[in-house]
C-alpha positions in Angstrom: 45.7 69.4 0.1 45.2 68.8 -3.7 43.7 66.0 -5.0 47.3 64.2 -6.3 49.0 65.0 -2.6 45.7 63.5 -1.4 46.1 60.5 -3.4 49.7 60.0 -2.4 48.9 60.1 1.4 46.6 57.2 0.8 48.7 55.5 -1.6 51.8 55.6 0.8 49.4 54.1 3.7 48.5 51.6 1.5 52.2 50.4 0.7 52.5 50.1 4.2 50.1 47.6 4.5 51.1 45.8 1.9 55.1 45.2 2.9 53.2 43.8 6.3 51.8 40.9 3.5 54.5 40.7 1.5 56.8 39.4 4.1 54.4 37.8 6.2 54.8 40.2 9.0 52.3 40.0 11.8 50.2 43.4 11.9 48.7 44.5 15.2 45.2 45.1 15.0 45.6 48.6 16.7 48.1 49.4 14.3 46.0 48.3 11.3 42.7 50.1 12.6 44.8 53.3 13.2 45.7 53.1 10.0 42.7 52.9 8.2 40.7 55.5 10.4 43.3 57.9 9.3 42.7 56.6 5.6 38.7 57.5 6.1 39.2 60.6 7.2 42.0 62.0 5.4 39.3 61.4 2.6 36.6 62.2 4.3 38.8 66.0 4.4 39.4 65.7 0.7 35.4 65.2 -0.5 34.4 68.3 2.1 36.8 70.8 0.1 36.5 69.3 -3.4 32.9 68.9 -4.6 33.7 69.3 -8.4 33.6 66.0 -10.4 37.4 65.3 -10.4 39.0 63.9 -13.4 42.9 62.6 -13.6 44.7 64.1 -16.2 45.8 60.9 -17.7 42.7 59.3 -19.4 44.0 57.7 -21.5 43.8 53.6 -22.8 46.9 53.1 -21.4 46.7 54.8 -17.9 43.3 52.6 -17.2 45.3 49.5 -19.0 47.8 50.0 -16.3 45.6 49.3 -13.7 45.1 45.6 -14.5 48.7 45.1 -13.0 48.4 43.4 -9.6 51.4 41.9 -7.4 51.4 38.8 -5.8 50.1 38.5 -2.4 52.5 36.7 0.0 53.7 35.3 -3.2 49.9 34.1 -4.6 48.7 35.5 -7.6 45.1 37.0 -6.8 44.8 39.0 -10.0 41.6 37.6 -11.0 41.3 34.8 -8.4 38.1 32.8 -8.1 36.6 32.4 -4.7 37.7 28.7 -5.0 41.4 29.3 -6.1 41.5 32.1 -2.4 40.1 29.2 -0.4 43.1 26.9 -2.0 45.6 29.2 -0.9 44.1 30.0 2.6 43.4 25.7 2.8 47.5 25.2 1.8 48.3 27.7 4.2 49.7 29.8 1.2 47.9 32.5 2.3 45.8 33.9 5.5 42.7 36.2 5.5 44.6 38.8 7.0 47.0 38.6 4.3 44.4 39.1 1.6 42.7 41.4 3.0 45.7 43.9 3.4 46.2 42.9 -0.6 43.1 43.7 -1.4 43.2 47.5 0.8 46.4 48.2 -1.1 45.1 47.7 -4.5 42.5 50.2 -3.1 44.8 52.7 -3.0 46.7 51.6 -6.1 43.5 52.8 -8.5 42.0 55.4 -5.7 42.6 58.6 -8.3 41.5 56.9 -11.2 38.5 55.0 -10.4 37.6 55.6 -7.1 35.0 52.7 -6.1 35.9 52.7 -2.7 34.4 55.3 -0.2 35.1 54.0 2.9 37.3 51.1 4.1 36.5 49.2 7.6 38.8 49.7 10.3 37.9 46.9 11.7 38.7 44.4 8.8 41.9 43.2 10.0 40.2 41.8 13.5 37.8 39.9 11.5 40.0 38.2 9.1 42.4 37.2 11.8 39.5 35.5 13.8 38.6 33.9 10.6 41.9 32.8 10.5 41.8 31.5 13.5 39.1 29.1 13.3 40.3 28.0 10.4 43.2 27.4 12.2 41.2 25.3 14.6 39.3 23.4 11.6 37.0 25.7 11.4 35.4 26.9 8.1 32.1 28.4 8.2 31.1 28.3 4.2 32.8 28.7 1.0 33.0 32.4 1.9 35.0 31.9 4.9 37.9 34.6 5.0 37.4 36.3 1.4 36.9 39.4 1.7 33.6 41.9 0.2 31.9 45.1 0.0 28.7 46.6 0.0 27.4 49.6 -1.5 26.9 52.4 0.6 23.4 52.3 1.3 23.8 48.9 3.1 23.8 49.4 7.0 26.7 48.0 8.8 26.7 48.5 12.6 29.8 49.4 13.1 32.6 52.3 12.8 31.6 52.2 9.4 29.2 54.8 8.2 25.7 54.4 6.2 25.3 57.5 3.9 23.6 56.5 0.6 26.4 59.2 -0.9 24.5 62.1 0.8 26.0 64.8 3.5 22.9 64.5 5.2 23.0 61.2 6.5 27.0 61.7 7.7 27.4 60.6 11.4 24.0 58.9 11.6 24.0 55.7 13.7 22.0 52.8 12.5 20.3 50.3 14.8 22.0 47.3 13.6 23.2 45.5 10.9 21.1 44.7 7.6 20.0 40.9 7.6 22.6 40.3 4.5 25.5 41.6 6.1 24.3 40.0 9.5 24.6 36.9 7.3 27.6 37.2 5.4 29.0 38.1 9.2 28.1 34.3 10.3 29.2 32.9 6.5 32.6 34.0 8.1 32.9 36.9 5.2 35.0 39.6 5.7 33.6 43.1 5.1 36.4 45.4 3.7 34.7 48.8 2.9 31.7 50.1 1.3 31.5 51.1 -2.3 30.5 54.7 -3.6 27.6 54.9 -5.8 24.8 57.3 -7.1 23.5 59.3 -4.6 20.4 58.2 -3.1 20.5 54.7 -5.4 19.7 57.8 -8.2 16.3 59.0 -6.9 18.0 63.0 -6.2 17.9 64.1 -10.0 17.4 63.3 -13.9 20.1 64.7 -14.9 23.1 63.6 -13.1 26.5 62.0 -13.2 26.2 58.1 -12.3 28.1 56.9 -10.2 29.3 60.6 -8.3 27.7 61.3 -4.7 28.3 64.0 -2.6 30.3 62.2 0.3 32.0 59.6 -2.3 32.8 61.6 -5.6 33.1 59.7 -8.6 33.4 56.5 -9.8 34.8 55.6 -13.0 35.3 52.4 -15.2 38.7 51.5 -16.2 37.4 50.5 -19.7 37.0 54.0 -20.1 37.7 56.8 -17.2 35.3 58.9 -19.2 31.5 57.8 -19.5 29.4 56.5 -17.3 30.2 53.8 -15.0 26.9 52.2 -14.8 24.8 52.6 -12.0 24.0 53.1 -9.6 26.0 50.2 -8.0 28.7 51.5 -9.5 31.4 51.4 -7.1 30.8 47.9 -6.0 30.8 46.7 -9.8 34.2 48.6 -10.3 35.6 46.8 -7.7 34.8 43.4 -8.4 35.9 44.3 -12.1 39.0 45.6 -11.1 40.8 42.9 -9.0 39.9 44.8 -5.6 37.4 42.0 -4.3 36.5 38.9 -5.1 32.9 39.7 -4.5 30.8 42.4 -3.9 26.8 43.5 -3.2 24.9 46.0 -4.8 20.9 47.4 -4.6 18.7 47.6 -7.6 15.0 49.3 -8.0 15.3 49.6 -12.2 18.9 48.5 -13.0 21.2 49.6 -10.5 22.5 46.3 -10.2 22.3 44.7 -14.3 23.6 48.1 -15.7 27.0 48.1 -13.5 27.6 44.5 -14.5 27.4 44.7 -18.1 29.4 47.9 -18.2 32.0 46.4 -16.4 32.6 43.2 -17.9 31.7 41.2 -14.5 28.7 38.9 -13.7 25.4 40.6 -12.1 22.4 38.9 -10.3 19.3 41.0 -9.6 17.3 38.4 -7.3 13.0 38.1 -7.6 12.2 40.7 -5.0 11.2 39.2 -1.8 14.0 36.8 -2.5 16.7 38.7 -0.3 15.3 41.0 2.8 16.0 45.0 2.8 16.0 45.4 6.1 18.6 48.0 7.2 18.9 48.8 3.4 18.1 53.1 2.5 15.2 52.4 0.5 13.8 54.0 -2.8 10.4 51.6 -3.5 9.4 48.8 -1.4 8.0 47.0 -4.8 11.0 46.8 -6.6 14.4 46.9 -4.3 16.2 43.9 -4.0 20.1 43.7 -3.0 22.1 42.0 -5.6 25.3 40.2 -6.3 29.0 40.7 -8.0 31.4 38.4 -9.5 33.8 37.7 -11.8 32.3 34.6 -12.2 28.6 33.2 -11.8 29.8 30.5 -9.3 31.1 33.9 -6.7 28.2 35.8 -7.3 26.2 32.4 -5.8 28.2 32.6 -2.9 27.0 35.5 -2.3 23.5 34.9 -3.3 23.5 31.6 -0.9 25.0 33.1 1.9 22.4 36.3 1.9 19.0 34.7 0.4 16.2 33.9 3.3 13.2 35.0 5.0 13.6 37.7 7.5 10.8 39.0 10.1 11.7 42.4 9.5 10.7 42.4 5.2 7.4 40.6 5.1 8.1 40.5 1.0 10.8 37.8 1.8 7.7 35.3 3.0 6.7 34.7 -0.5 9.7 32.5 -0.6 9.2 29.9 1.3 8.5 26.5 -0.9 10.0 28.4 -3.9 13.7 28.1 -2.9 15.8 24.9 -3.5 16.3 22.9 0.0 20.0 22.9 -0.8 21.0 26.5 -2.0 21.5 28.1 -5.2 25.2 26.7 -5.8 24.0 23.2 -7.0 22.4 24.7 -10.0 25.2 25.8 -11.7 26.3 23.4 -14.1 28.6 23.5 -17.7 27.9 23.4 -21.6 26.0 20.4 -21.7 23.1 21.7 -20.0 22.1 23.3 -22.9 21.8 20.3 -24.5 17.7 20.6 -25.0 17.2 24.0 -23.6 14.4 26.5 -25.3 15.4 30.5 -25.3 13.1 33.4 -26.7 14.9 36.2 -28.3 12.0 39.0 -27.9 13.0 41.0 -30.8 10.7 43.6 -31.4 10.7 44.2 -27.9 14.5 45.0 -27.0 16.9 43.4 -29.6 15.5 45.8 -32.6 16.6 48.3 -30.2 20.6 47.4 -29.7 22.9 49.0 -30.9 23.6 47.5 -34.4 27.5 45.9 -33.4 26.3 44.8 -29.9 23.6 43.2 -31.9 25.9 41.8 -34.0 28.3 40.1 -31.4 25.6 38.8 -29.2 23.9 37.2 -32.2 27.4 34.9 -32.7 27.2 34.1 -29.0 23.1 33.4 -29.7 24.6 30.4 -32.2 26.8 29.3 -30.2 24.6 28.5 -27.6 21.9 27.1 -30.0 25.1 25.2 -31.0 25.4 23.6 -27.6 21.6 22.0 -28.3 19.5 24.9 -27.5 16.3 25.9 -28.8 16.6 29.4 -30.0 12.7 30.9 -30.6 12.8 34.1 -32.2 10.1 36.9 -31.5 8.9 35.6 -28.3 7.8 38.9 -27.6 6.6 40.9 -24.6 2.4 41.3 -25.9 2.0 44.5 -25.2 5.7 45.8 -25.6 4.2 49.0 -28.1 2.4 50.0 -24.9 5.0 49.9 -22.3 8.8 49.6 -23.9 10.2 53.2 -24.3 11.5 53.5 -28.1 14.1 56.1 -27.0 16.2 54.5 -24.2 15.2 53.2 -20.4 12.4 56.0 -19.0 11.0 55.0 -15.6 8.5 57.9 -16.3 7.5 56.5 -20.0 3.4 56.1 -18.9 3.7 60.2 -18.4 5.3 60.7 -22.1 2.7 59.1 -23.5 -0.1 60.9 -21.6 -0.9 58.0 -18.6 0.5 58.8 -15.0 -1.8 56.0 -14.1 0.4 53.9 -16.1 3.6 55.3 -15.2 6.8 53.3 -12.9 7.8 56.7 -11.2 4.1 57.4 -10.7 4.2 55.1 -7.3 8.3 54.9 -7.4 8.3 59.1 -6.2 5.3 58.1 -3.7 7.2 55.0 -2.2 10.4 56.7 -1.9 8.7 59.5 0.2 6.8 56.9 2.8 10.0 54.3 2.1 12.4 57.1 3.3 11.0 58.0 6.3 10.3 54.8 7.8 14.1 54.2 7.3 15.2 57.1 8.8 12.7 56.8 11.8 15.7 54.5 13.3 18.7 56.3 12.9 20.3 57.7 16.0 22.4 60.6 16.3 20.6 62.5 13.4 17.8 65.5 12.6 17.4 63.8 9.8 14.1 62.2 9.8 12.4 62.8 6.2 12.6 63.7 2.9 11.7 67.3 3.8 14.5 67.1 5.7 17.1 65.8 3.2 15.6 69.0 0.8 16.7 71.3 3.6 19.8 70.3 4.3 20.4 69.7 0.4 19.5 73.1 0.5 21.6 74.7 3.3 24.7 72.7 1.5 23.8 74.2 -1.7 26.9 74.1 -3.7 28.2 70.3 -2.3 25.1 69.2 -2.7 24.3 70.6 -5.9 21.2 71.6 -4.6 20.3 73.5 -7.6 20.7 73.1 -11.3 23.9 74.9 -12.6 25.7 74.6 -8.9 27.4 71.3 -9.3 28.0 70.1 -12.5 27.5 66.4 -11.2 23.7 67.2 -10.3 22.9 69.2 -13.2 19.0 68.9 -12.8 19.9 69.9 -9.3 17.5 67.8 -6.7 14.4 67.3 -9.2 13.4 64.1 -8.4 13.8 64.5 -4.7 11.9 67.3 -5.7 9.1 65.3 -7.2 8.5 62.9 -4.6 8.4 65.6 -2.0 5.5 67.0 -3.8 3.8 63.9 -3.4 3.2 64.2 0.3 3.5 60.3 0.4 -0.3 60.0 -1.1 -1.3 56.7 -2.0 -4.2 57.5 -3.8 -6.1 56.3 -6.8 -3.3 57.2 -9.5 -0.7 55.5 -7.3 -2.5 52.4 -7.2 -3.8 52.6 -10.9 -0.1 53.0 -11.9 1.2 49.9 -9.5 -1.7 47.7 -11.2 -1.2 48.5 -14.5 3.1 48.5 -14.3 2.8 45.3 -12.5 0.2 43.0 -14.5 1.5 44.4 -18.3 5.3 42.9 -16.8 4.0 40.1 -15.2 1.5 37.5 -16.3 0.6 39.9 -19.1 4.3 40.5 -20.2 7.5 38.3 -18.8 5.0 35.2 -17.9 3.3 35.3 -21.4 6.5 35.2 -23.2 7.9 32.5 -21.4 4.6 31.1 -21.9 5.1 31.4 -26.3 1.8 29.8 -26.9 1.8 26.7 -24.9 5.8 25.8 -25.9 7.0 26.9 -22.6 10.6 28.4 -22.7 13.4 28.0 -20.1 14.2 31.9 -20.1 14.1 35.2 -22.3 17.9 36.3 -23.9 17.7 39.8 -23.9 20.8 42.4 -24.5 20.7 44.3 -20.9 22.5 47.6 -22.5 19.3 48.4 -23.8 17.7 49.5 -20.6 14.3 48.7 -21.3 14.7 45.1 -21.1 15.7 45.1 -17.3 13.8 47.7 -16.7 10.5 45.6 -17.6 11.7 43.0 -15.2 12.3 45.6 -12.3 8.4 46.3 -12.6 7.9 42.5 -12.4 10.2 42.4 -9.5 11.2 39.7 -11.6 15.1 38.5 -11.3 17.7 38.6 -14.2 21.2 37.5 -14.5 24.0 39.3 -16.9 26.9 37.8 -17.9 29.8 39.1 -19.9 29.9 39.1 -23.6 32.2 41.8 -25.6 33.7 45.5 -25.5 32.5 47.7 -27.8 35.1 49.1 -30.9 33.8 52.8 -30.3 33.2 53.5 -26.5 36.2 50.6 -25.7 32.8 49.6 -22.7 31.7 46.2 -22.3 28.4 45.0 -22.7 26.6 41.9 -22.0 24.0 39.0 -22.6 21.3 38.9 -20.1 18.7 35.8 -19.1 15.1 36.8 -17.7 13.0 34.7 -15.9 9.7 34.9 -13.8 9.3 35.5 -10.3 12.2 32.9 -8.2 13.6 31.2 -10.9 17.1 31.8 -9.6 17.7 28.2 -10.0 17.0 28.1 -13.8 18.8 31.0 -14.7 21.8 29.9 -13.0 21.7 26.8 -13.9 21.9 28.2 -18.1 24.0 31.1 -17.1 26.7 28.9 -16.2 26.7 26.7 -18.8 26.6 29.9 -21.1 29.3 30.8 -19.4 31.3 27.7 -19.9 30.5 28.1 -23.6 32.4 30.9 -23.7 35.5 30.1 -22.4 
């Protein structure tokens, strides 16, 4: 079956679905689980024959325009909807979870061929939803989250019919022992998971040279701004989504930008939490000093739901006790506040260190947002920079491997990043079921038997054109934590820490609130992932050349998820 029959089968199973919300017609949940099981695997058939990176004809301004078109939902406008507007609705008994939920599936299949973020949808979606409905029904209304439907990325475990792949063959069919502690959470929030989202395969730790956003068992993902260059990643399905009116909310991973670079390229709000904030458990690992799941919205104020409903400490990832007595008592949602709270606020723009690096128009827009804000009442400090930013800020674009170019592996990110990945991996897959997959070795072989899918090898799939290099790489580490690894760890985490983010923020005893950094120069969040620090970007402009969006970022140090959102917000109310 080609790839436009393909798409028409899952576009006419779609439209199904959505006459069942248009008229208020009661689906049975068989019936609705049949349905989408055929969806998974009729697509499932389509990635096994059709490993090329597949492009629509039609890439034009005008075919990804079209896809901002949305149809009312029982007769509720959710194009764009807040979190707050869907509770309304549900509340006014305008509209039901189940309802939304089969709006949100069919607008799935309404941008399937052209931007694909979707890999796998949950069959058993429409019996949650209608249980949320129920105890709604009942008075019943489990957190601001109740009913609304998300996705995760699809390295996030679900225990379920739903699969856990990371975007690789290899891990197809594998059973995981239960559900990661965020999803376990948003479960009891009363949330609604809908799918998981494709991404970069392996959270981009397979290969240097690579298509973002493509995997082997999810093909590509694309942004509607442009169907044509990169996506951001390696979240990238999950930020599509959100972007594109097919969720309200979403969650992505980050270990050096997989969550900030997504965001800003899709026009949508991104949180990358302190790490330690929110547990891993159950998530496919690449470095157990820098991952942290993340949050998607179109506005701050749904990304905090998220953030609220999934932040806590968790038995099962010791980093998560370094938050207790750093968290507010009440949650994150208090915090976010308007304009005024800029009234008295201090920013640093660390110039030298990333600004002098923007691209000269992206430069140029964020700098009117920059007086705007200090037109609000903030304190704008130029050249608050990072001390040693010469040393460890690659001048030529984000480079987790820049200690190497320079001559120091000791003081290289992907010195310890291949290491942790090797160890990470295989305590991970130590507790899959119903796989032979039980280490990296073994992820090389089968990538190996599976050559061409795979793209095993450079010049076999043009999506993995380095082939599996860094896979490679960390494989030829054995796992060996040995005096390199630790020098490189040290050094990567002091220089971004008390000797870099802290001592910024710090600007010579005239402490600042938070660093304003453009996040589409890479470097900047990638500084912060060393830190583990957290970082929130926020939508600012599209660019005139590339037609992408790009953002303005705030950095903090280690939990100050509070303060950020609290000046996020009101930035964001500035803008409107």
């Amino acid at each position: 079956m080609g790839i436009l029959s393909q798409c028409d089968v899952l576009a006419q199973l779609g439209y199904i679905l959505f006459l069942f919300a248009t008229f208020a017609l009661p689906i049975p949940h068989n019936t609705a689980s049949a349905l989408l099981d055929v969806v998974n695997f009729h697509r499932l058939q389509f990635l096994n024959h059709s490993y090329l990176v597949q492009f629509p004809s039609d890439t034009t301004a005008a075919s990804a325009a079209s896809l901002n078109t949305l149809d009312l939902c029982n007769g509720v406008v959710i194009e764009e909807a807040t979190i707050d507007d869907l509770q309304g609705h549900m509340s006014d008994g305008k509209l039901t979870s189940v309802q939304l939920t089969i709006c949100y599936i069919y607008r799935v299949f309404q941008v399937e061929r052209y931007i694909n973020p979707v890999l796998q949808l949950n069959p058993d979606a429409f019996q949650i939803a209608k249980k949320t409905d129920r105890e709604r029904k009942a008075g019943l209304v489990r957190s601001p989250l109740h009913g609304i439907p998300f996705v995760v990325k699809d390295n996030i475990a679900s225990k379920d019919r739903l699969e856990t792949t990371a975007g690789s063959l290899a891990l197809q069919g594998s059973v995981v022992p239960r559900d990661a502690f965020i999803l376990a959470r948003l479960r009891r929030a009363g949330a609604v998971l809908l799918g998981k989202t494709t991404l970069s395969e392996w959270a981009d730790a397979r290969s240097s040279n690579y298509s973002e956003g493509y995997s082997a068992t999810g093909g590509q993902a694309r942004s509607s701004h442009n169907l044509t260059v990169n996506p951001g990643g390696s979240s990238s399905g999950s930020a599509v989504a959100v972007a594109n009116n097919l969720i309200a909310f979403a969650l992505g991973t980050e270990t050096d930008g997989s969550v900030i670079n997504p965001a800003e390229r899709n026009a949508i709000v991104g949180i990358k939490p302190t790490v330690g904030l929110v547990s891993r458990a159950g998530v496919v690992p690449e470095s157990i000093h820098q991952d942290t799941v993340g949050l998607f919205g179109r506005t701050l104020r749904d990304a905090v739901y998220g953030l609220d409903a999934v932040y806590g400490v968790d038995s099962f990832d010791n980093y998560t006790s370094a938050q207790v007595g750093m968290t507010p008592k009440e949650g994150y949602g208090p915090a976010l506040s308007d304009r005024s709270a800029l009234r008295g606020a201090k920013f640093g723009l660390p110039w030298l260190s990333f600004w002098a690096l923007a691209d000269p128009e992206k430069q140029a827009i964020l700098l009117e947002l920059i007086k705007l804000i200090k037109g609000a009442g903030a304190t704008i400090v130029n050249g608050t920079e990072i001390p040693n930013y010469q040393t460890i800020v690659s001048p030529t674009g984000w480079n987790w491997d820049h200690g190497t170019t320079r001559g120091y592996p000791n003081e290289s990110e992907f010195t310890y990043i291949k290491v942790d990945f090797y160890n990470n991996l295989r305590t991970y897959l130590s507790g899959l079921e119903n796989t032979t997959i039980r280490s990296l070795e073994d992820v090389v072989r089968f990538n190996n038997e599976h050559a061409i899918a795979e793209g095993a090898f450079p010049g076999l799939n043009p999506a993995f054109a380095s082939g599996q290099d860094l896979l490679l790489a960390s494989l030829a580490t054995g796992g060996a934590m040995n005096s390199t690894y630790w020098e490189a760890l040290t050094f990567c985490q002091q220089s971004t820490r008390e000797q870099g983010i802290d001592a910024a923020l710090e600007n010579e005893n005239h402490k600042l609130d938070a660093l304003l950094v453009p996040p589409d120069v890479g470097q900047s969040y990638q500084i912060a992932a060393q830190a583990g620090y957290p970082v929130i970007t926020l939508p600012a402009y599209v660019h005139s050349l590339s037609g992408m969006p790009f953002g303005l970022a705030l950095m903090g140090t280690a939990f100050s998820e509070a303060t950020l959102i609290k000046y996020a917000s009101a930035i964001e109310d500035l803008q409107k």
